[in-house]
C-alpha positions, 0 to 999 in steps of 0.5 A, a space after each residue: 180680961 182675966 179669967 175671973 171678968 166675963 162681959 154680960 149679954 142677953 139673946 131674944 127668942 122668937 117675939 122676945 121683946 124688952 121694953 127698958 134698954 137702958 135698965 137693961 144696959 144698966 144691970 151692966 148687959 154689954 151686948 144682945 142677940 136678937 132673933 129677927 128671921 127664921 127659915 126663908 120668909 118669916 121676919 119680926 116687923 118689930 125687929 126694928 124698935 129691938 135693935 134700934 132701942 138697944 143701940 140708943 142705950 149703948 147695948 151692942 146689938 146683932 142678929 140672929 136667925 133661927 135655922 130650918 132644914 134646907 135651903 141654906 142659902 135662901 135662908 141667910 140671904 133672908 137674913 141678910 136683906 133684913 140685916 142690911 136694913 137694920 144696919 148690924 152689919 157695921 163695925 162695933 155690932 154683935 156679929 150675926 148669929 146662927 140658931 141651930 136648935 132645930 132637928 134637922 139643920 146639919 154640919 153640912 147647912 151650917 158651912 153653907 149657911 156661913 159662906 153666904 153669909 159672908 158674900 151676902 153681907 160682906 163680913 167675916 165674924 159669925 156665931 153659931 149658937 146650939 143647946 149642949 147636946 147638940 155640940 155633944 153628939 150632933 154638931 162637928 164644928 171643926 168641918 166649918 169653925 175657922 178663926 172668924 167663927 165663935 161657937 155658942 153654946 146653951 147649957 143652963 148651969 148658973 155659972 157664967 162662961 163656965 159651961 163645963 164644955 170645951 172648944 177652941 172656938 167656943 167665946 160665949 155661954 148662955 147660962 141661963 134663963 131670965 128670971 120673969 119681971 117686968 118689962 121682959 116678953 118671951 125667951 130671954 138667955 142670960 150670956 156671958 163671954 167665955 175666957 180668954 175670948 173678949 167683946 172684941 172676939 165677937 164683935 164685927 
């Protein structure tokens, strides 16, 4: 992929919901992220009609799971029980994918976070996702982003993968957001990958 391609995605917010994978798949969307768990106990029980109907139209499908302060561990063993459900933890899957948004979830969480992930579901490929300013003053992804580990970032500049912010880890952009229109409920981000990382960079 050269520096002028970027692969397209889209990620769903708590009870975002698209009705046509396939038109989704057909506007040339290659991958998704779906937030399914949030904190210890709350899990969307349409979750999987998402994943499964993004799978069929051949839309690379992984998890998210949006982060509370404390109990790290509990949380992605949350997370993970719905995961293996779901079955996104084979190979051509979107890695899963941690939302760090809200105040609180610490440098020290995330470590935590990531470790149990990885023993709970037996992978290695994980992505943090964060808005601009937090990768600016709060987060230090160099404590916990190895080379398994893809740092996302939201800034809604209208130029994808282009985020005007640089980290060696750093693979994926939301750009902005999508435009309302039919068949699209709730929080949608509009993606792009971040050169020189590939779909096989974020891929399980």
């Amino acid at each position: 992929m050269s520096e002028g391609e970027t692969a397209r995605g889209i990620n769903l917010s708590l009870h975002a919901t698209v009705a046509d994978w396939h038109t989704v798949r057909s506007a040339a969307v290659a991958f998704a992220s779906i937030t399914v768990t949030e904190n210890v106990n709350w899990s969307d029980s349409g979750a999987w009609r998402q994943i499964a109907a993004a799978q069929e139209a051949g839309v690379r499908a992984g998890i998210r799971h949006y982060a509370r302060p404390g109990a790290p561990q509990d949380q992605a063993e949350h997370c993970v029980r719905l995961g293996k459900q779901l079955g996104v933890f084979g190979p051509g899957s979107l890695a899963p994918a941690l939302d760090v948004e809200a105040v609180g979830v610490t440098d020290r969480f995330i470590k935590a976070w990531i470790k149990a992930v990885r023993n709970a579901a037996g992978i290695r490929r994980v992505l943090v996702y964060a808005p601009y300013d937090a990768w600016l003053h709060q987060l230090h992804p160099n404590k916990w982003a190895d080379s398994d580990v893809v740092l996302w970032v939201r800034r809604h500049n209208g130029i994808p993968g282009r985020p005007g912010w640089f980290h060696p880890r750093l693979g994926l952009h939301q750009h902005r957001a999508a435009p309302i229109a039919p068949g699209l409920d709730g929080p949608i981000g509009l993606d792009a990958l971040v050169y020189p990382f590939t779909m096989a960079d974020v891929l399980l």
